[in-house]
C-alpha positions in Angstrom: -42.5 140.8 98.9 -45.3 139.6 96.8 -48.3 138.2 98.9 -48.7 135.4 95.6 -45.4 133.9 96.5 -45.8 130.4 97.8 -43.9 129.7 101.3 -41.4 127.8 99.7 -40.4 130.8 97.1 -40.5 133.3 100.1 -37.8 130.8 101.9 -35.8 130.8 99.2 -35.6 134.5 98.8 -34.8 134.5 102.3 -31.6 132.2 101.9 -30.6 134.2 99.2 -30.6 137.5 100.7 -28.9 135.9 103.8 -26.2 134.1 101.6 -25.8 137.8 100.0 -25.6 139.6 103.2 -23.1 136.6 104.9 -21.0 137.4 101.1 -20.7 140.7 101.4 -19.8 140.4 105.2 -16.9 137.9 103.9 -16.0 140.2 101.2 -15.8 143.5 104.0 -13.8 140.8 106.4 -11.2 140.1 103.5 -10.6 143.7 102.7 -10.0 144.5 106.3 -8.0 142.0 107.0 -5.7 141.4 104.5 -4.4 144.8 104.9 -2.8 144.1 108.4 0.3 142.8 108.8 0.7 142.9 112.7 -0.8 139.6 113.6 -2.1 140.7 116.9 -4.0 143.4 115.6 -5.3 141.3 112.8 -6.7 138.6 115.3 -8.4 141.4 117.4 -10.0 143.5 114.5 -10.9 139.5 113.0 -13.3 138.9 115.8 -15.0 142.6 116.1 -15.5 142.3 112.3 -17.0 139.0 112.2 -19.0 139.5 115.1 -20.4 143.4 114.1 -20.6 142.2 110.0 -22.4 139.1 110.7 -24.0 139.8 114.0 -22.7 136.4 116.0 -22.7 136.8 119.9 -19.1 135.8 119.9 -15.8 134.9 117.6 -12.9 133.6 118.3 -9.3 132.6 116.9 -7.2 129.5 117.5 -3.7 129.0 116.0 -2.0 125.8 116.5 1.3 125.7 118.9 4.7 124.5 117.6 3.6 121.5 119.3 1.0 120.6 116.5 -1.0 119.2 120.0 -3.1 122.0 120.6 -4.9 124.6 119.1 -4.1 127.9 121.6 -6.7 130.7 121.3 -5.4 134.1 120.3 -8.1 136.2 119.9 -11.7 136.5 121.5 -14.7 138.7 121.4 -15.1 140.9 124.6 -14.5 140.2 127.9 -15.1 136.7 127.8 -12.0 136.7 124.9 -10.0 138.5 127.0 -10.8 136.0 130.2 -9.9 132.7 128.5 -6.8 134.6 126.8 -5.7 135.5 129.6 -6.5 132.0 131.6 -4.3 130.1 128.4 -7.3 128.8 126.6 -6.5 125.8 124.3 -8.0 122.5 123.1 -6.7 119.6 121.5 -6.3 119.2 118.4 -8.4 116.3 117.2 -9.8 116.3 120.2 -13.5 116.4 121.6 -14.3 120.0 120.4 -15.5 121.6 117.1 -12.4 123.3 117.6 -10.4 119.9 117.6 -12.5 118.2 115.3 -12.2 121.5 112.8 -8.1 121.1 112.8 -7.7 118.0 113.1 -9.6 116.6 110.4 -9.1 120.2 108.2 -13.1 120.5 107.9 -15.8 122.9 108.8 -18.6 121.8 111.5 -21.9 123.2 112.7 -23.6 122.5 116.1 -27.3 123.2 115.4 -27.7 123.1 119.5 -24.9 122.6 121.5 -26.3 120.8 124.1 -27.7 118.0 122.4 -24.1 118.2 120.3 -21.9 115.0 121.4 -18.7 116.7 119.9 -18.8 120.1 121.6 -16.7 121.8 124.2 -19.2 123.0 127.3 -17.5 126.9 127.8 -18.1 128.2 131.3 -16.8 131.8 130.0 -20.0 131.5 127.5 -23.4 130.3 128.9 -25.4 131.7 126.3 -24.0 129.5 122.9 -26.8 127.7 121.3 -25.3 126.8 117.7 -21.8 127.1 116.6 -19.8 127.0 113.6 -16.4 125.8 113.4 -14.0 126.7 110.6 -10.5 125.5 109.5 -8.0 128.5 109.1 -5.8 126.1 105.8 -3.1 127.2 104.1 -1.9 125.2 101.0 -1.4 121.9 103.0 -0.9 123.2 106.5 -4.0 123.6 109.1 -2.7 126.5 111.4 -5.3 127.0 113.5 -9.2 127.4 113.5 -12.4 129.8 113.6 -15.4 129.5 115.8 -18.1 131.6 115.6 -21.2 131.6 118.6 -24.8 132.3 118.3 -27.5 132.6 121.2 -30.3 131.2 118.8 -30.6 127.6 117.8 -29.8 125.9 114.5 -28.4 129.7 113.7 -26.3 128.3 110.8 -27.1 126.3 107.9 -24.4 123.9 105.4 -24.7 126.7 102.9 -23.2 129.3 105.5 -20.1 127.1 105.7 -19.4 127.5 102.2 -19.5 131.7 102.1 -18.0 131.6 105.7 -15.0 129.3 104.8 -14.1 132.0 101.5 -13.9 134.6 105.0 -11.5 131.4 106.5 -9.2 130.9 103.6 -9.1 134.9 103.5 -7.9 135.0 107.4 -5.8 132.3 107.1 -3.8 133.8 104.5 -3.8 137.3 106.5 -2.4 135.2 109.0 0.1 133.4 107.4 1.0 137.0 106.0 1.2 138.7 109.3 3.5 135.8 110.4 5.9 135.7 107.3 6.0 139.7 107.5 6.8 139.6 112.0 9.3 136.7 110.9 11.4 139.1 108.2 11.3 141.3 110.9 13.1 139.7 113.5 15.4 138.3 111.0 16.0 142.2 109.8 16.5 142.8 113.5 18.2 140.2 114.3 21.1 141.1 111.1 20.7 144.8 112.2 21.7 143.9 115.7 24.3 141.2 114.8 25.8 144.4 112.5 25.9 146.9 115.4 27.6 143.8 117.7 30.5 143.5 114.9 30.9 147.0 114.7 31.1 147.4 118.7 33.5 144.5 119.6 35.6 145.7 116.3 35.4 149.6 118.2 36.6 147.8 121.4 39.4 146.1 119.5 40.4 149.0 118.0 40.0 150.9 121.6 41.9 148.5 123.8 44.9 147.3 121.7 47.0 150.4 122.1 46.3 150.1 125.7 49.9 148.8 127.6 48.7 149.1 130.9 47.4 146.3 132.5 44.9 148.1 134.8 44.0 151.1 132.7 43.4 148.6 129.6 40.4 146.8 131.7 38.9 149.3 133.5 38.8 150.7 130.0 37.3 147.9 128.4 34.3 147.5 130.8 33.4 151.3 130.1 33.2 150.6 126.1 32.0 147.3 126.5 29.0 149.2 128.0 28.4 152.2 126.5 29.4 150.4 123.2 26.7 147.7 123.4 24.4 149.4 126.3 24.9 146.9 128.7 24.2 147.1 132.4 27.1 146.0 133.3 30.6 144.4 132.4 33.7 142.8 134.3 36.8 141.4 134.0 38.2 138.5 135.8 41.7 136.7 135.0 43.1 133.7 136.3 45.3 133.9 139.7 48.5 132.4 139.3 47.0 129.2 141.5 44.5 128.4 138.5 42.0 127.9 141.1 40.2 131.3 141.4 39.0 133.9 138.3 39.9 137.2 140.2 37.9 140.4 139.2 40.2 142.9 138.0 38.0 145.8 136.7 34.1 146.0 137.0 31.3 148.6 136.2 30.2 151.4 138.2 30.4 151.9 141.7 28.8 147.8 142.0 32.1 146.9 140.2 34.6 149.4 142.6 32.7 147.6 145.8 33.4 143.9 144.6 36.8 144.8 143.9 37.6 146.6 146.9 36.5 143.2 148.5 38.5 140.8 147.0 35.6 139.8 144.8 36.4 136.1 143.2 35.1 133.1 142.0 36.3 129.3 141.7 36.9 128.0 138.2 34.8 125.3 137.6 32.4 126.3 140.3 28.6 127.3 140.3 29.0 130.4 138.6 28.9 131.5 135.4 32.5 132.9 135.0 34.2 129.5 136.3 32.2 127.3 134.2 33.2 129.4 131.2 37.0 129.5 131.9 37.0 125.6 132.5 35.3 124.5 129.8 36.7 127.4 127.6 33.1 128.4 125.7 30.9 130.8 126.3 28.0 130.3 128.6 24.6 132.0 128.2 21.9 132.4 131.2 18.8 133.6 129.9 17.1 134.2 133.5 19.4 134.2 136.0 16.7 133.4 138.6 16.1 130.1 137.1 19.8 129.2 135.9 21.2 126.6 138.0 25.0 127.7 137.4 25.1 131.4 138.2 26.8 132.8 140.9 24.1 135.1 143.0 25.7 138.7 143.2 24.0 141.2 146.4 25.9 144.2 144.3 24.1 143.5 141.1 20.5 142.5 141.8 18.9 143.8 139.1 20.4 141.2 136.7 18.1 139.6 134.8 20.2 137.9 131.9 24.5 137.2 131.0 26.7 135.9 129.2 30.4 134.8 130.3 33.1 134.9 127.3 36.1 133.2 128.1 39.2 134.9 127.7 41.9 132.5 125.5 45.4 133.2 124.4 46.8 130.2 122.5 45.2 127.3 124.1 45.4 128.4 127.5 42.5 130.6 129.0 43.7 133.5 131.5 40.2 135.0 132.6 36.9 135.8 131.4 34.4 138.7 130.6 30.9 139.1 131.9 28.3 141.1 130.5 24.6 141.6 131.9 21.6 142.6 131.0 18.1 143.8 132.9 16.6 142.4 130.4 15.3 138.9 130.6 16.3 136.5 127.5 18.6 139.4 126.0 21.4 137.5 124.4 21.1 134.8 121.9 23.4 131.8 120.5 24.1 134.3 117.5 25.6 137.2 119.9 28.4 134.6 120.5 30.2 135.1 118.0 30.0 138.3 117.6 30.8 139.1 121.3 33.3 136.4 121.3 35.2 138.7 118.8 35.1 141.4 120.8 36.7 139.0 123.9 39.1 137.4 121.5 40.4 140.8 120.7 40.4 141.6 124.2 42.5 138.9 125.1 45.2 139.6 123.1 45.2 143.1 124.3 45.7 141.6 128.2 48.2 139.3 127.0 50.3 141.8 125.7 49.7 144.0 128.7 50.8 141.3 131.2 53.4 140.1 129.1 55.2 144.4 129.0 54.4 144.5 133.0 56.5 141.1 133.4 59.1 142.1 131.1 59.3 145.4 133.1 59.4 143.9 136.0 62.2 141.5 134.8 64.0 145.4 133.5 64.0 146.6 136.8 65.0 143.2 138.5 67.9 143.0 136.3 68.6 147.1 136.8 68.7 146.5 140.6 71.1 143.4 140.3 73.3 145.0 137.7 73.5 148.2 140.5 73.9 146.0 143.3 76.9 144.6 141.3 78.6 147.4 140.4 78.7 149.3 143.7 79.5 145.8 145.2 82.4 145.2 142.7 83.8 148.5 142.9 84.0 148.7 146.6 84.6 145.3 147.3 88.7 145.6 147.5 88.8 149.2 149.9 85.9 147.6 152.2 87.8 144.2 152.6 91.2 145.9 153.2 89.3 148.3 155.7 87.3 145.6 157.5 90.1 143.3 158.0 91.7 146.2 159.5 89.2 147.1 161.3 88.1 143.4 163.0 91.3 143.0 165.6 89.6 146.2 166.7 86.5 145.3 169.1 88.9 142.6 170.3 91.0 144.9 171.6 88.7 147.2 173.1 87.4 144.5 175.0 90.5 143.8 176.5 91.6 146.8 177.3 87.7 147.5 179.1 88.8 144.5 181.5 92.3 146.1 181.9 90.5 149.4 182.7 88.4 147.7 185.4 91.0 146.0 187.0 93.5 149.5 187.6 93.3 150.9 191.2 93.9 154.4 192.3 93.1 156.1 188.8 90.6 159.4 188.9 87.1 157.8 188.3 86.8 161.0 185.7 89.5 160.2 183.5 88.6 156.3 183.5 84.9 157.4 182.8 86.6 159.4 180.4 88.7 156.6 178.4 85.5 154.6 178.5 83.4 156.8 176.2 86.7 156.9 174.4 86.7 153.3 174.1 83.2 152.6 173.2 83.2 155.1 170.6 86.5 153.2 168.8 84.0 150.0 169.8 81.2 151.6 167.7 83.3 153.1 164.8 85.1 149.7 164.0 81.6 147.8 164.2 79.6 149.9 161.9 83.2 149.4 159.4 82.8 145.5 160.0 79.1 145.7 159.7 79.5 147.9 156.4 81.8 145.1 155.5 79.5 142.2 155.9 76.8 143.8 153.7 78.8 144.0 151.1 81.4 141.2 151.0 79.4 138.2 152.9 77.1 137.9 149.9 80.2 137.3 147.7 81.8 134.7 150.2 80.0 131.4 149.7 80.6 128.2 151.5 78.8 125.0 150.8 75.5 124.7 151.3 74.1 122.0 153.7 71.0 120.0 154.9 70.1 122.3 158.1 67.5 122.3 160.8 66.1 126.0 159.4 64.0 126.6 163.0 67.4 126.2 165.1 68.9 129.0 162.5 66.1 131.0 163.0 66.1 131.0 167.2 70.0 131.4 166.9 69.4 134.6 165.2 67.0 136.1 167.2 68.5 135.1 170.6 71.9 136.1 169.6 70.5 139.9 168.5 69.3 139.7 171.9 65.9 140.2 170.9 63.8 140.3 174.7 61.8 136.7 174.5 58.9 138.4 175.6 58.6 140.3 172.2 59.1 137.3 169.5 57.0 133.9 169.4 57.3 130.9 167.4 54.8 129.0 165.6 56.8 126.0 164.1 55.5 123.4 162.2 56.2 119.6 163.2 58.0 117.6 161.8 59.5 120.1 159.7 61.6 118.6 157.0 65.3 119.8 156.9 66.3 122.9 154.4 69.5 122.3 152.0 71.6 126.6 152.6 74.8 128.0 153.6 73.7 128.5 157.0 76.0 130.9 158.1 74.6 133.3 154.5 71.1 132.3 155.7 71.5 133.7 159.3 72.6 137.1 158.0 69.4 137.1 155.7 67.3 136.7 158.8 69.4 138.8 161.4 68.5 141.4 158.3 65.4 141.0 158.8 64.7 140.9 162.1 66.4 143.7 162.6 64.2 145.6 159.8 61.6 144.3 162.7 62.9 145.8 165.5 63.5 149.1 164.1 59.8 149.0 162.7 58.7 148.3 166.4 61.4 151.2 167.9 57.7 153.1 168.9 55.0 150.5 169.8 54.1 150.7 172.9 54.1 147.1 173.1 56.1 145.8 170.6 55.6 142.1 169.1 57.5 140.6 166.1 55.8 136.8 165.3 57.6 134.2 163.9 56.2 131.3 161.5 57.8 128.6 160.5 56.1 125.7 158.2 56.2 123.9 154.7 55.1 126.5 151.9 51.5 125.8 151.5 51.9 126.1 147.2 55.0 124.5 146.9 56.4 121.3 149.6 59.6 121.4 148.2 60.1 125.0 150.5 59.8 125.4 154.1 58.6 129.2 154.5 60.0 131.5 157.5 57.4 134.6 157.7 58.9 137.1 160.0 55.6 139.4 160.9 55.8 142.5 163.4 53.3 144.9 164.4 55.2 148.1 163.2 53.4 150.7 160.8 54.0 148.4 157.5 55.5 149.2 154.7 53.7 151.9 152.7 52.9 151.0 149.1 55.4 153.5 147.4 58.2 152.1 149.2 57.2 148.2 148.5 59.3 148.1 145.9 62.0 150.6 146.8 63.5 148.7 149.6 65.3 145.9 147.7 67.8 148.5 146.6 70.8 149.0 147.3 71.3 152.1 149.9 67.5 153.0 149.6 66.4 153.6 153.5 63.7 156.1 154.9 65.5 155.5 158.7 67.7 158.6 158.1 71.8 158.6 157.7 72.6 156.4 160.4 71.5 152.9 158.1 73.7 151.9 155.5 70.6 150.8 153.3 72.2 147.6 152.5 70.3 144.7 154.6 67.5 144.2 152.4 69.5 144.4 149.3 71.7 141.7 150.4 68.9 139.8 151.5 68.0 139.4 147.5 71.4 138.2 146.9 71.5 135.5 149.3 68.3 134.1 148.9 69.2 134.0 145.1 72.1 132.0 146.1 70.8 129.8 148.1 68.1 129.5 145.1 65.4 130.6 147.7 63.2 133.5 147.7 62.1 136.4 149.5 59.2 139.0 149.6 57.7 141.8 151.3 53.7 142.9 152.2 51.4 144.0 154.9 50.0 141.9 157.0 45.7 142.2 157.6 46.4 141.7 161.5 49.5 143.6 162.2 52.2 145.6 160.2 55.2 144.1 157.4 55.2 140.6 157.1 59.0 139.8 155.3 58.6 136.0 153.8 61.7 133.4 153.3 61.5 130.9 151.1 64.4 127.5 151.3 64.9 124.5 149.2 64.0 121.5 151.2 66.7 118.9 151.4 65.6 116.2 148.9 69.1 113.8 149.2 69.5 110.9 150.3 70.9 110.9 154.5 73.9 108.8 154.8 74.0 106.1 157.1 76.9 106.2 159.4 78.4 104.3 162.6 78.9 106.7 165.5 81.4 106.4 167.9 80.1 105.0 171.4 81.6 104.6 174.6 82.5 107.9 175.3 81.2 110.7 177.7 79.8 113.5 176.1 78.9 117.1 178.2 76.5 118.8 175.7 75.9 122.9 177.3 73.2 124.3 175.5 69.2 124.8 175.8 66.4 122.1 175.6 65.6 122.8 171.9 65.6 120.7 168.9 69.0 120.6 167.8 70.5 119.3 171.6 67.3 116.7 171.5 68.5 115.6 168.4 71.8 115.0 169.3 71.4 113.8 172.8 68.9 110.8 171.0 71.2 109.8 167.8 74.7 109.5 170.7 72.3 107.7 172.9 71.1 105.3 170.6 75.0 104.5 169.5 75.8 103.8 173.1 77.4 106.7 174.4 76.6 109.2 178.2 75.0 112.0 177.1 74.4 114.6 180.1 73.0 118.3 179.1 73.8 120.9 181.5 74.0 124.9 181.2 74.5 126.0 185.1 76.0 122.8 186.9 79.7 122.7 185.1 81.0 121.0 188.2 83.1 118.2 187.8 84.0 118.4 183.8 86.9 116.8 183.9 85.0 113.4 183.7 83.9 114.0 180.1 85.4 112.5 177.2 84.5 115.2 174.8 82.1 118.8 175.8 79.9 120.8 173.3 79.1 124.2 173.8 76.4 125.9 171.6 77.6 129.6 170.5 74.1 130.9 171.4 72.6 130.4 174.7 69.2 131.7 175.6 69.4 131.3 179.3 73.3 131.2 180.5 76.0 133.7 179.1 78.7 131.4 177.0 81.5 133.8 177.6 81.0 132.6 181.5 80.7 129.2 180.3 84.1 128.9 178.9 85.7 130.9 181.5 84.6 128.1 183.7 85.8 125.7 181.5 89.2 127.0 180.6 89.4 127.0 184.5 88.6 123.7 184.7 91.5 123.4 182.0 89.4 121.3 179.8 89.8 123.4 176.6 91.4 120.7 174.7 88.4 118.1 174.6 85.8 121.8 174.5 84.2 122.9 170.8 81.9 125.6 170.0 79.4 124.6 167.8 77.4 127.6 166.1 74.6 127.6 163.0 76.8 130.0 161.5 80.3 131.2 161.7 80.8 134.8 161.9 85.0 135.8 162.3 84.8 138.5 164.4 82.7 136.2 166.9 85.8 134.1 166.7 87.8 136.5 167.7 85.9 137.5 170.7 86.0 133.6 172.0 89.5 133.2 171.1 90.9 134.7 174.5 88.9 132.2 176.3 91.3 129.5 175.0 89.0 128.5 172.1 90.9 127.8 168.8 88.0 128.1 166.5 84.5 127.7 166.4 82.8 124.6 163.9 79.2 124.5 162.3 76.6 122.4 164.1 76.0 119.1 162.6 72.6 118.6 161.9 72.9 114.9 160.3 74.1 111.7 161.7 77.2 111.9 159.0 78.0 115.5 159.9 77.9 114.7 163.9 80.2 111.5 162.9 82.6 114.1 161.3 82.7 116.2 164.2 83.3 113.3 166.4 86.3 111.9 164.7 
């Protein structure tokens, strides 16, 4: 430079080349930027280019949050960028800060020397800053953020700098705006390239699952394509128990889902979890981290779960389950995979449907194939068996007779009366298993009215009359146990069925047990439920089904196969039910379910006055008869060893089952006391060839126990 030039002219050359230097530093900023559509990248390379182009000690980038609040910085030079970054930098917008000041009122501003500047942020990350610049990043109307740039000198910028470093500002902010628009298409090309492949899976599932008619085939299927179809972690399958209070899982992914199944896994609808909130409020239901989602069911077998989604499975307007699907993945569904996975579930649902709806219908098939057979062979046997058992019934009779004869002969060779014994007992034996063959057919034909009955006395009347040892069966009976509405005597060959099924399933326990549970049916009061449990082997699971047939048995030749089957009819007629499964605790646990008695009990005058000898145990039905001829003013004595003196009584009740004296001996004693005429046998249920056996003892016929006031006035008069 010329030595004539005045001071003033050499200043002036001096801005001028700095104005050109700080232009063509804007223009090189412009060119690299606008290139860049990453907005990242753009903000890093921003703030080496400004800094290396026009030789500032720092630069950094703020962009304004979706807030509009705060003005967040993005990008900074060098460590001291990186620090604040990392620390979440921001200011407020309009706030006490160039920054602030810079977006909030959308103009540029210089601090000659911050720290005589009264609108200046003090920066701990930068000790150095003597002057700074800050610059407005604008686009059309909208301020989205703002530039500062940091020198160590003072008074480093002048007003003219604003104007050439502004050009670089409305350059970056358009970059910017650019890199944004462009990262935006992108997700929204992701996000329709994704919501395509989601279609196109839950339409593969539907056409997967559809054909599939087997219930549990069809779901363990589904998980696997759910899967591998949309690359899940994992999927399961819950549907609705037939309570409606628990979702069940039916099929699961992967060894996690085998182990929750194999447990039992289930979870309450309408409870904290995921699944039961979707199935009662029938939507889907999105967790986006699981760790911080205050209805989701933690699950031990799948703890690498970071997101799900629950779909509710809905046929017509009732919904039968649910589907989950998870994700490691934090935040990996959206409200827009709804639909699409809905689809998939929706398709899915149908597919179950139609699969429990076949299974049912099957099951209704083989129902109605098992009656039908049970008919048939009942029907076509049913003349020969009655013409042979009524032949057969005088039999036993007989042979008890002539056992008494037997005993009372003198002088005969102990050989040949050893001999006509085994004779005897096998004509005994041959003529029961006719009668017995006889009864499994016929006695679910016969029907006699059913009445209200006190279902625990049937139940101890059985067992005590198959001479079950006391020591092997206990009770567990409910109080106040209302009373059941059957034909007794049908409903005491259902159980004697089934306690003998017991026994035989005990034949080779060391230490046999067969329990006994009597109570109201815990999911419907209008049953009381008889659970006959024993400790046998169980029932294994190919048989559960077999032994409701007619002549199915796996005890060998010697069982007619014919209890359980008639067990179906009975309870049908007495429009009860009955079932079969293993027990956790012990083996086969056989369930009875009978109608409770819902009419009204008449109210009746009872005799009084007269002197009543009741002979049977301490148990309920004696209590309640001793109490309701009491109360009517009548002597009630209960006795079953002192018979002394019977003469005295106006009327005498013997109970056909005794658990602790021998009724045969009973009325011996009391046809001895010739007292047979004012003497009745009461049973729970009337079997003939019982009859028979009493009738020597001078007993005409035996009568069913009365188990109402009415009934016991009937008997009475």
């Amino acid at each position: 430079m010329s030595e004539d030039l005045t001071m003033q002219e050499q200043d002036n050359v001096k801005l001028a080349e700095r104005r050109a230097k700080l232009l063509q530093a804007a223009a090189k900023v412009g060119r690299g930027v606008t290139s860049i559509l990453d907005q990242d990248l753009l903000l890093d390379q921003t703030v080496d280019i400004i800094c290396d182009e026009f030789g500032f000690y720092y630069a950094g980038v703020f962009l304004i949050d979706e807030t509009g609040e705060w003005a967040v910085l993005r990008s900074g030079r060098g460590k001291s960028g990186e620090a604040m970054i990392a620390a979440g930098h921001k200011l407020k917008v309009d706030g006490h800060s160039m920054i602030g000041v810079a977006t909030g009122q959308r103009k540029a501003l210089i601090a000659l020397d911050v720290g005589e500047e009264p609108v200046h942020f003090k920066n701990p990350h930068l000790p150095d800053t003597r002057s700074e610049m800050a610059l407005p990043l604008i686009v059309g109307d909208d301020v989205i953020g703002a530039v500062t740039v940091q020198s160590t000198a003072e008074a480093a910028f002048t007003e003219d700098d604003i104007t050439v470093l502004q050009t670089m500002a409305d350059q970056l902010a358009v970059a910017i705006r650019n890199a944004h628009l462009h990262t935006e298409n992108q997700k929204l090309l992701a996000r329709a390239e994704r919501r395509a492949r989601l279609l196109e899976a839950a339409a593969q599932v539907g056409r997967d699952v559809t054909s599939i008619l087997e219930l549990d085939k069809l779901l363990h299927k589904t998980v696997d394509i759910i899967c591998d179809a949309y690359g899940f972690y994992y999927a399961g399958v819950f549907l609705v128990d037939e309570s409606r209070e628990w979702a069940v899982l039916r099929a699961g992914r992967g060894d996690a889902g085998a182990s929750m199944i194999a447990k039992g896994h289930k979870l309450a609808i309408g409870g904290h979890s995921m699944i039961g909130a979707s199935i009662e409020q029938r939507k889907a239901r999105i967790a986006l981290d699981v760790g911080e989602e205050p209805v989701h069911f933690k699950n031990p077998a799948l703890p690498f779960t970071r997101s799900e989604m629950a779909l509710p499975l809905i046929v017509g307007d009732r919904a039968i389950g649910a589907v989950t699907v998870q994700s490691i993945e934090e935040a990996a569904f959206s409200d827009e995979d709804v639909s699409s996975l809905q689809a998939m579930a929706d398709h899915l649902a149908v597919a179950i449907s139609n699969a429990q709806l076949l299974e049912e219908l099957e099951a209704a098939h083989a129902e109605l194939l098992r009656t039908k057979t049970f008919e048939a062979l009942a029907t076509s046997t049913l003349a020969a068996i009655h013409w042979i058992g009524n032949k057969a019934l005088p039999i036993s009779t007989s042979v008890d007779l002539l056992r008494d004869d037997l005993l009372s002969l003198s002088g005969v060779d102990p050989d040949l009366l050893a001999s006509m014994q085994e004779d005897l007992d096998t004509i005994d034996d041959s003529a029961s298993l006719i009668v017995s063959v006889q009864e499994h057919l016929i006695g679910p034909a016969r029907e006699e009215k059913p009445r209200p009955a006190m279902i625990d006395d049937v139940v101890r009347d059985v067992a005590v009359s198959m001479d079950i040892p006391p020591n092997i069966v206990t009770y567990d009976v409910a109080p106040d146990l209302p009373l059941i509405v059957a034909d007794t005597t049908q409903l005491a060959r259902a159980f004697g069925y089934v306690f003998k099924n017991a026994m035989e399933a005990t034949e080779d326990v060391e230490q046999p047990r067969i329990r006994v549970e009597i109570a109201p049916d815990e999911e419907n009061d209008q049953y009381v439920a008889v659970r006959v449990i024993d400790n046998g082997p169980g029932i294994p699971a190919e048989e559960m089904e077999k032994i409701w047939a007619a002549f199915y048995t796996s005890k060998g030749v010697s069982h007619a196969g014919l209890g359980l089957s008639a067990c179906v009819q009975i309870m049908k007629q007495t429009d009860g039910e009955i079932s079969a499964a293993d027990h956790p605790d012990d083996g086969a646990m056989f369930e009875l379910k009978v109608p409770v008695y819902d009419g009204r009990l008449k109210s009746v005058e009872l005799p009084s006055d007269r002197s009543i000898l009741l002979i049977d145990d301490d148990d309920r039905w004696s209590q309640f008869v001793t109490e309701v001829l009491t109360e009517a003013g009548n002597k009630v004595e209960r006795s079953i060893i002192e018979l002394s003196g019977v003469g005295r009584f106006d009327l005498i009740l013997v109970d056909n089952v005794l658990a602790l004296a021998d009724v045969k001996a009973a009325l011996k004693r009391l046809k001895s006391a010739g007292v047979n005429d004012r003497t009745f046998v009461v049973a729970s249920s009337l079997r003939v060839e019982r009859t028979m056996a009493l009738m020597p003892l001078g007993i005409r016929d035996i009568v069913l126990k009365p188990y109402t006031r009415a009934d016991l006035k009937a008997l009475l008069d």
